[in-house]
N, C-alpha and C positions, 0 to 999 in steps of 0.2 A: 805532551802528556800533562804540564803543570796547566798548559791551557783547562784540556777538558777538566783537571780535577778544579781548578778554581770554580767553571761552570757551575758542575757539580755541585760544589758545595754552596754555590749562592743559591740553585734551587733547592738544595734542602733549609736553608735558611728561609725563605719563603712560604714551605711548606711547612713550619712549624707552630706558626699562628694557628692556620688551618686543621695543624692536627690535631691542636691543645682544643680547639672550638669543638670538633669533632665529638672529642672525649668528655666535653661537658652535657652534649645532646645523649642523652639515652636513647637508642632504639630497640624499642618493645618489640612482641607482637601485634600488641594491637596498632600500632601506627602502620607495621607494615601491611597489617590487614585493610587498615585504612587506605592506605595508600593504592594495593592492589586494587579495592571498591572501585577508586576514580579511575585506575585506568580499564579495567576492564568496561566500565559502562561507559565511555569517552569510547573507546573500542569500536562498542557494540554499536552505538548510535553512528560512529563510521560507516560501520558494514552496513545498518539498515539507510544510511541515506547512497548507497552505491545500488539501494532495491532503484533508487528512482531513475537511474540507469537502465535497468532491468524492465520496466516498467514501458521507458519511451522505445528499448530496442523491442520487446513485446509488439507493443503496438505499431511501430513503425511496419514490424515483417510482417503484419497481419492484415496491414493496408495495404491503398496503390503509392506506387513511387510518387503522383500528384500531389501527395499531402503529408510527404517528409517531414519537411522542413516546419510545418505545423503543427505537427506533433511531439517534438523537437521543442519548439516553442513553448507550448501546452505544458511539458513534463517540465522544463527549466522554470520558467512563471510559474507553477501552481505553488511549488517549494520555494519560491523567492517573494510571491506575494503571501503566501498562508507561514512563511514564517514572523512574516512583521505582524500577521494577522493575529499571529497565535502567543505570539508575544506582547504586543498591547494588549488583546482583551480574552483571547483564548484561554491562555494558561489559567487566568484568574475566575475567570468560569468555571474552568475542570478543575483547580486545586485550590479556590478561596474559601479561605471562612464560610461555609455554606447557608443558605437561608433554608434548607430542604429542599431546594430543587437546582440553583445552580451556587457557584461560588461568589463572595461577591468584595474578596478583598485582593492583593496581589496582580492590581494589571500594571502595565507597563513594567513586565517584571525585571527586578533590580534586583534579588539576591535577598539576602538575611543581613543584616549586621551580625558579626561577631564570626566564632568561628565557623559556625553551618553555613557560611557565604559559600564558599569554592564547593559544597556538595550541592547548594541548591543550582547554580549553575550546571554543572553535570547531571544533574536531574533535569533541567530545562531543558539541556542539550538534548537528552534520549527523549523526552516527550514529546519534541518537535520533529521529530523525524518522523516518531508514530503518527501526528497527525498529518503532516505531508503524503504517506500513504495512504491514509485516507482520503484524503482529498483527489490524491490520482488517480484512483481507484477508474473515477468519473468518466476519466479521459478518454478512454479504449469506446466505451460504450455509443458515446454519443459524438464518435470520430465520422472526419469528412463530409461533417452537414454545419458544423455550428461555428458564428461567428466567437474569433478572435476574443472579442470584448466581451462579452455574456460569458465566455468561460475564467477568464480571472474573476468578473463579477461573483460567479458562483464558488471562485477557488476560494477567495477573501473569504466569504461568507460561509461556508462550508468549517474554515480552519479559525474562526472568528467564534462561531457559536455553534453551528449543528454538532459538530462533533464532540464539542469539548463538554455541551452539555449533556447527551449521553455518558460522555465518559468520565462524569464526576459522578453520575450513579453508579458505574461499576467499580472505580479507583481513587475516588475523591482521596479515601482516608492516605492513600501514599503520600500527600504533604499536610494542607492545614485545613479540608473539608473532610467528607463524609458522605454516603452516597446511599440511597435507599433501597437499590438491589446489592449491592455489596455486605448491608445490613442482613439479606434476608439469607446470605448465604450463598450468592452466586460467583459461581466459578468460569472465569474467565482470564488465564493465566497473564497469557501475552497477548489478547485481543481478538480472539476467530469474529467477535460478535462486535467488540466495540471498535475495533478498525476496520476489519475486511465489512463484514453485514452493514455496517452504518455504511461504507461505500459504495457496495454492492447496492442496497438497496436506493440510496441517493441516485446512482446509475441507471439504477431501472424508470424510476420517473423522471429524470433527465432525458433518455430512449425513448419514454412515451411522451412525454412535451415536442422533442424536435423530431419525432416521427423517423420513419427508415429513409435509406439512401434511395436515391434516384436508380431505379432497376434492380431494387432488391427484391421485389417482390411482383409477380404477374397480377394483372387481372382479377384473376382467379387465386389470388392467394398463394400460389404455389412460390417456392421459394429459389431464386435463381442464384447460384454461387458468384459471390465476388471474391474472388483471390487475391492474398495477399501477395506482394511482389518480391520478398524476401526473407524465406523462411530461416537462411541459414544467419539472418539477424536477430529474427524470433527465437531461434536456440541459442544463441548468444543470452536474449536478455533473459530467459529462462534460466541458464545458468549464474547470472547475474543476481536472478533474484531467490534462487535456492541458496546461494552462497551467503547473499544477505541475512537470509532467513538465520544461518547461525548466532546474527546480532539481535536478531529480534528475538525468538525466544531463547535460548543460552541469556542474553543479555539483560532478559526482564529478570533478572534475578536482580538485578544490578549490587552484588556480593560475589566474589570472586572465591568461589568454592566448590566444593567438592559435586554438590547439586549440577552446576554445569555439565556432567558427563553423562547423565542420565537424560535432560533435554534433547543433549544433542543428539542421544543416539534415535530417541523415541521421532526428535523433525525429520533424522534419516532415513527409519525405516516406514515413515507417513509416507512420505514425499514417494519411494520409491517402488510403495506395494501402491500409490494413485496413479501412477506411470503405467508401472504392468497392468493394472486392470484396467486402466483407459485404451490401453493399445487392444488387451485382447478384447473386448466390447466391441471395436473399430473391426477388428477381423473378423468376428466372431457377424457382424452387421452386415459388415459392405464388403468384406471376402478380401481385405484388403486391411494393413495396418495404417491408421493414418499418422500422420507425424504432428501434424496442427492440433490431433487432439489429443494426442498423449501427452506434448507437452504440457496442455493443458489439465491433463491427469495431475501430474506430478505437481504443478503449481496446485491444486485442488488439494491434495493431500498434505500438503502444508499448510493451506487454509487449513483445512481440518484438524490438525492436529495442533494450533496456535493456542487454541482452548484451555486444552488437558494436560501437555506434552509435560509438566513437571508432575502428573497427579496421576498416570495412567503407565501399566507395563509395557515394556517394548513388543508383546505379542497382541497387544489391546490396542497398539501404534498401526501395528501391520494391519488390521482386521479396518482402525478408521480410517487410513490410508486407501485402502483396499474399496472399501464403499463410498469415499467418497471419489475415486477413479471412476467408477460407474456411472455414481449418479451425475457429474458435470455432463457427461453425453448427452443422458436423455433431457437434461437440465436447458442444455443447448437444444436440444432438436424442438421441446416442450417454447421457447422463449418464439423460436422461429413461427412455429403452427400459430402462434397467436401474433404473427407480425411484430414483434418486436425485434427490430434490428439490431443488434450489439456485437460489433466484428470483431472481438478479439475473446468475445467471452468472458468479461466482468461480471457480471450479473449473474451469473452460475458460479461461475470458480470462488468470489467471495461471499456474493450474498448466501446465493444455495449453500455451497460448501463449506460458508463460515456457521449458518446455525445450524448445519450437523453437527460440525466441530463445538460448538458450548453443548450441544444436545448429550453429543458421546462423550464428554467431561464429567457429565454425571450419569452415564449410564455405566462408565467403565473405569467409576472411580477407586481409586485403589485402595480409598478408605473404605469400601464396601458399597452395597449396591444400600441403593434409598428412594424410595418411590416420592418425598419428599424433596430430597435434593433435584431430581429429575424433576417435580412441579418447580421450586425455584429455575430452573435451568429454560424451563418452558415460558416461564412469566416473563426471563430476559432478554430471550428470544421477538418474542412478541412486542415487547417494550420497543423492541430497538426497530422491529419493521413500521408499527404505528409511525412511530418517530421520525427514522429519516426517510422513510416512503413518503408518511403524512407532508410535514414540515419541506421537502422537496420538492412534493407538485407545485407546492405553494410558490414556494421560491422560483424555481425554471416558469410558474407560468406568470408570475410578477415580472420575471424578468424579462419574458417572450413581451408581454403588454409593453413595458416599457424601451427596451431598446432591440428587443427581438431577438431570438433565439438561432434563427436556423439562416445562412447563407441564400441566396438567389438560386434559380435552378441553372444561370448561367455557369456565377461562380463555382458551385459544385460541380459542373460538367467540367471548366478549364481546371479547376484542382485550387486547394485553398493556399499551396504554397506562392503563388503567382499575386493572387490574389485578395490575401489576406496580408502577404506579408513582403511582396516583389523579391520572391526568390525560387530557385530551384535546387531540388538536392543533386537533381545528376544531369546538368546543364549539356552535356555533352551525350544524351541519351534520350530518346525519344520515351516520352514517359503517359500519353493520353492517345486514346482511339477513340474520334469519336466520325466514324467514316471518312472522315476528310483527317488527317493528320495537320500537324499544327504545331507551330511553339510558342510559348507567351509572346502574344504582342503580333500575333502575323493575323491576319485574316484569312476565314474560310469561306470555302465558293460563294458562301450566301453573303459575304461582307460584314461578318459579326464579328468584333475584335474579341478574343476570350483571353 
């Protein structure tokens, strides 16, 4: 007994410095408000970098098992090269001292001296992760045709300046620039326009530079189904990336308040009136509900709602939700008719579905309707397709001329995981039909190693 009470007493002796220190720190509320700030947007930029998760199991289930491990790749690299990207010269783009058009102080970014040091970090944190979804955006679109190296090329590049210069127009003023549609009034909460349409539409001239996959389209234009080879990983990263979605918009607040509850519910009921009406379109079509494309619904209706979702009522959620479930359909079937290949449906779910989403920001704003606001809203829109459409061909076909865009038709035939990168995702499964069966490295009847 005099054991433990000695103990005892030597830890309260220990603990008495500590309490007396204690008692001389005041804790406010504002500190602890402060404090909540960092953790909830440390949080949120968690959650939204687990979309990139979301994003490669997307894509992976939406593909063939031949180009796993490629995509895999793709989703890992675009976030590991476009953060060093967006960190030496990105950030200072979108958030430097601005000249009018981009930023041009803050690269290689270090922080603040003084106190704002530890927030501006946690603000780097959450805006690199935005820009990493954009950048991925890409991935899905211009999947199972494109070399290796021309996609980091483009991911650098992309997370380097396309994006960040668009999105010091919309959000410069959140650090030390200033932005010209942000000036005019446009509303773009959590990004439907400045992250999903800048990648969406990047996507689509990336699709048109490296052309459709080998037997995606006949002759005659008609469009022949390639199936993806595991859908119950595509609803994996589906739920992966609505889950994230709670970092992204709840998290663009980056204030830990009461505003959080209203975000979240309005990303809920987007997401899940773009589901049901993707499904019933699909029935309502082909007499049949599809799965591939409802999920795509629901992801659509998250686009959509990334916009407005702090400025719009939970009934004004369900209704953009709702249309934009429809329109990714015909979005897709409209992409196909004109031969553009994109197998997981990027190009609809964010481009399409991202500038509904700023559109219905000001159509069903809850500070009232404004034929005004809706022309800002229209000018953003626009902005942002010239830009990363324009700016894109440019790029993907500078970078086709220079080291080439698109794999061999061999290589595409054996799969790019082999090929690209001498591996397999499911070594132990036969994974390519191409009449003669095969595994990396065997020869078919004709003698062609694939």
């Amino acid at each position: 007994m005099k054991k433990w009470a000695s103990i005892l007493g030597a830890g309260l002796l220990l603990a008495l410095p500590v309490l007396a220190w204690a008692e001389d720190v005041p804790v406010t509320a504002e500190t602890v408000q402060n404090n909540l700030n960092f953790v909830w947007t440390l949080i949120a930029a968690f959650m939204v970098f687990i979309m990139q998760a979301g994003f490669a199991m997307v894509e992976v289930g939406f593909t063939r098992a031949k180009n796993a491990c490629n995509i895999l790749m793709k989703n890992l690299m675009d976030f590991s090269v476009g953060a060093i990207a967006f960190w030496a010269v990105g950030f200072g783009l979108m958030f430097g001292t601005t000249n009018g058009f981009f930023g041009t102080s803050d690269f290689f970014f270090g922080g603040a001296t003084g106190d704002a040091e530890a927030w501006n970090y946690a603000f780097w944190m959450f805006q690199t992760v935005f820009a990493a979804t954009a950048a991925t955006i890409i991935s899905g679109a211009v999947a199972e045709r494109t070399k290796f190296s021309a996609y980091l090329v483009y991911s650098a590049l992309v997370s380097a300046f396309i994006y960040p210069i668009f999105g010091g127009w919309a959000w410069g003023s959140l650090y030390n620039g200033s932005g010209w549609l942000e000036g005019l009034g446009f509303i773009d909460f959590a990004g439907s326009t400045v992250v999903h349409s800048v990648g969406g539409w990047l996507a689509l001239a990336g699709a048109i530079v490296v052309g459709p996959r080998l037997g995606k389209f006949d002759k005659h234009g008609k469009v022949k189904p390639i199936p993806g080879h595991n859908i119950p990983l595509a609803a994996l990263g589906v739920f992966l990336l609505w889950f994230g979605w709670y970092g992204f918009n709840p998290g663009s607040t980056t204030v830990g308040d009461t505003s959080i509850a209203l975000i979240a519910v309005t990303t809920t009921l987007a997401a899940a009136a773009g589901a049901c009406t993707a499904m019933g379109a699909t029935w309502l079509k082909y007499g049949k509900s599809d799965i591939g494309m409802t999920m795509n619904g629901a992801l659509a209706g998250l686009v959509g709602i990334t916009a407005g979702c702090a400025n719009v009522s939970p009934l004004s959620a369900v209704i953009i939700g709702a249309i934009a479930g429809v329109l990714v359909l015909f979005s897709v079937l409209f992409f196909d008719k004109i031969r553009v290949d994109d197998p997981v449906g990027a190009i609809s779910v964010h481009g399409v579905c991202g500038a509904w989403g700023t559109l219905a920001a000001g159509l069903f704003n809850s500070a009232g309707f404004s034929l005004q606001t809706v022309g800002v809203q229209l000018i953003g829109i626009g902005a942002c397709f010239v830009w990363a459409f324009g700016v894109g061909l440019v790029m993907f076909k500078l970078i086709a001329l220079v080291i080439g865009m698109r794999v061999s038709k061999e290589e595409e035939m054996a799969g790019l995981d082999y090929t690209e990168h001498g591996a397999s995702a499911y070594p132990d499964f036969q994974t390519i039909r191409l009449g003669t069966v095969f595994s990396p490295g065997q020869e078919n009847v004709n003698g062609a190693v694939k």
